[in-house]
N, C-alpha and C positions, 0 to 999 in steps of 0.2 A: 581493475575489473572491467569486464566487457559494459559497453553504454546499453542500457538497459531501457531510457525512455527518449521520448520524440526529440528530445532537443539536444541530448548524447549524441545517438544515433545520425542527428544531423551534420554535430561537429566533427563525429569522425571520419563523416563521407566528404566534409568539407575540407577536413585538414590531407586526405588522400588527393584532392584536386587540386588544393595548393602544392605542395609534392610535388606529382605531376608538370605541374606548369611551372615550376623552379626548372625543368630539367628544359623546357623549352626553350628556343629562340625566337628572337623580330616578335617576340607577343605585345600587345597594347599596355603599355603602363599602368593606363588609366584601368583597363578589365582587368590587369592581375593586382591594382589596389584597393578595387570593387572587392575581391573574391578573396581579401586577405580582411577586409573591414566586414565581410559576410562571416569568415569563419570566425574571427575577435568576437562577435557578435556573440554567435551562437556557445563560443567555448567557454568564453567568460562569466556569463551568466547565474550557469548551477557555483561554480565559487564566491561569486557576488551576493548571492543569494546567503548559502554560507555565513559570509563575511556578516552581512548583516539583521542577522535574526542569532537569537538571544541563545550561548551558547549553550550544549547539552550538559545535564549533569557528570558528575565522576562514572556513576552507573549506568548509565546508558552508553558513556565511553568505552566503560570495562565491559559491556554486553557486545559493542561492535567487534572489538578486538579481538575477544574472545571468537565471536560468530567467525570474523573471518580466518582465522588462524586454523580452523576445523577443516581438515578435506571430507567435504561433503559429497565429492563424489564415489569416494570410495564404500559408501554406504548404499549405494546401489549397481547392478550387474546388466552385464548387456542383454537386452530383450525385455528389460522389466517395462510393462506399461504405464507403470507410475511416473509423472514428472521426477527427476530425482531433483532434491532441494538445495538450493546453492546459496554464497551469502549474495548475492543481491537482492535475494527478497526480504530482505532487511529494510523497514520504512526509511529511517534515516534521520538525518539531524532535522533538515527544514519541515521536511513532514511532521516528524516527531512534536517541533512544537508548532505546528499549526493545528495537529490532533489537542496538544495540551490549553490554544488558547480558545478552541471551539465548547472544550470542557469548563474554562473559565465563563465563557460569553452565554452560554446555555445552562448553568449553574447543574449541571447533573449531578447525581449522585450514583447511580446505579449503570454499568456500563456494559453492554455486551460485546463481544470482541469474535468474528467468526473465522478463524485462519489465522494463527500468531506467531507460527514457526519457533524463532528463538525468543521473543517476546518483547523486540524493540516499541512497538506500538503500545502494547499493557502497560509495557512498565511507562513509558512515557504518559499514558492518560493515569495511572496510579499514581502519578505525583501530583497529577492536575487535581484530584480529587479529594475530597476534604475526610479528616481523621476517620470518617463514618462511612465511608464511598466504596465501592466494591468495585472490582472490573471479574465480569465472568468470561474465562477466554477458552474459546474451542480450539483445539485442534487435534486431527486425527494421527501426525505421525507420534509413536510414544518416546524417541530419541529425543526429537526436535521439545516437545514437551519437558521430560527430564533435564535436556540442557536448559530451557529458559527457567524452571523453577531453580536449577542450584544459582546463577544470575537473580532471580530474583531472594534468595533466603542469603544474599549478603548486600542488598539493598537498606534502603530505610523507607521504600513504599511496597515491597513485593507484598508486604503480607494483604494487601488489598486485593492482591490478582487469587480465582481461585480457578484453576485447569481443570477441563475438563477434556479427556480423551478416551474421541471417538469420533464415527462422521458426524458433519458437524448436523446433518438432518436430524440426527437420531437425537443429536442435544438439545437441539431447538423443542422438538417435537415433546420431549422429556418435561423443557422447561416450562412450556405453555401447559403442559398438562398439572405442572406442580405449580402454576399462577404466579409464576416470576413475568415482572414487568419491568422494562429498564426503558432510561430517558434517552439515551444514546448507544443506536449501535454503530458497529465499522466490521463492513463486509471486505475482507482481504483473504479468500482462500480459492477453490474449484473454479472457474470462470464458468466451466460450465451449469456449477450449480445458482451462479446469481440469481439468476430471475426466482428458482423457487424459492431461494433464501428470503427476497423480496416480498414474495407472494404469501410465505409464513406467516411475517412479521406483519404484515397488514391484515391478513384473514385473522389472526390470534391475539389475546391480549400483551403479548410481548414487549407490542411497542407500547411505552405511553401516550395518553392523550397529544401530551405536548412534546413527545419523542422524534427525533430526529434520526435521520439513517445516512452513513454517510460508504461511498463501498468506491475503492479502492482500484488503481491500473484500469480508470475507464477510458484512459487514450491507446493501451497498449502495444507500443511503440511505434503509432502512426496506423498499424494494422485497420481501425473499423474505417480511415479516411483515405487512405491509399490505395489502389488496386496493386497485384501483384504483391502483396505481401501478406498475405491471410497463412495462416496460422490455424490449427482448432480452437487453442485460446483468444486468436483473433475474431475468427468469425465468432464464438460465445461471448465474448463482452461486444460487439456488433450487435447482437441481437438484442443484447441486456440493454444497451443505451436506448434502442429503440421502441425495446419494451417499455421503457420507462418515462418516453416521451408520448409515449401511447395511451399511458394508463390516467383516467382522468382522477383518481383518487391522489394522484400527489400534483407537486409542483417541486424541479428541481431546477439546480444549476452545476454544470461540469466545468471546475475547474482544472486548467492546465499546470498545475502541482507536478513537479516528478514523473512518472505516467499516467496523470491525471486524477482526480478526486473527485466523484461525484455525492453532490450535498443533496440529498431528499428530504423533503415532509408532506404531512397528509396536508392537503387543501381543507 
């Protein structure tokens, strides 16, 4: 799979340099074992990481395998303006249970979920969740959606997930007006819809009191801190991180996870 987030992205520009200066002469010893302990660095890491965080269920396995075995590109045609959906927007194993041990640490019960594609993330916090727990998961494509429920109805937590499809504004919108309140959301869909996703969930009863927001690829592959590399989705989570540093009703923190993970709560 293509490297997807800042620390991929870095090893594979790193491992082209080394390359490169394998093919060199008279170079410094010392700088090509600088530039092979810089790429070690960065390549080793997400495996490391892997290695030690606590491994994924059978089902979450069978959901990747499944995810990537799909050509997902052949579901979309040239000139469509939609992103077309590929497996690496798949959260993953480390994400996966860093979602599951947030849902332990915050004891939620009721979970919102806005962009779930094939449903690695749901299903991963539907385990976290106790026999009573719900996870309500948005998303607008109805493919991606029917893939992650047949994934989830051979589960032993799907039945906690319940899909809904459509945009995900329309669900939100839906929900707050039928007085659904959940402790924990995770924003992972539109980049350009964050901020209003944000702005929902704060203005309406959605979140709880004690609800936490947790939203997804806020480093997006180096895009909001690097010049020359902007993107539409670049500059949209650019804008969302500094909207969000802006806003004095919360207080967060962005972790460097994957493409990043940014944790919110209301002050």
């Amino acid at each position: 799979m293509r490297p997807v987030t800042p620390v991929g992205i870095l090893a594979a520009k790193l491992e082209s340099l080394v390359r490169q200066v394998e093919q060199l002469k008279q170079l410094d010893p010392a700088f090509t074992a600088e530039l092979h302990q810089a790429y070690a660095l960065a390549n080793g890491l997400d495996p490391y990481l892997d290695l030690c965080t606590t491994p994924e269920s059978p089902a979450l396995a069978a959901l990747v395998e499944r995810t990537n075995a799909e050509d997902w590109q052949q579901r979309f045609t040239a000139g469509e303006t939609v992103k077309p959906l590929e497996q690496e927007m798949v959260s993953g194993h480390v994400e996966g249970q860093f979602l599951k041990f947030l849902i332990h640490l915050t004891r939620a019960r009721r979970v919102l979920e806005i962009g779930m594609f094939t449903g690695y993330s749901a299903l991963a916090m539907a385990e976290a969740l106790p026999a009573d727990g719900e996870v309500v998961a948005c998303e607008v494509d109805a493919y991606a959606a029917e893939f992650a429920q047949k994934c989830f109805n051979e589960s032993t937590s799907g039945h906690k997930i319940v899909v809904k499809v459509a945009p995900a504004i329309e669900t939100l919108k839906q929900l707050a007006a039928d007085g659904e309140v959940f402790d924990l959301v995770f924003i992972d869909a539109d980049k350009a819809g964050y901020i209003d996703y944000l702005d929902l969930l704060l203005t309406t009863g959605l979140l709880a009191t004690h609800g936490s927001i947790y939203a997804d690829n806020t480093l997006m592959q180096g895009q909001p801190y690097v010049s020359g590399m902007t993107t539409p989705n670049g500059e949209a989570i650019a804008k969302f991180n500094q909207a969000v540093a802006d806003d004095p009703r919360v207080e967060q923190v962005l972790i460097p996870l994957r493409d990043g993970i940014t944790l919110i709560r209301r002050v």
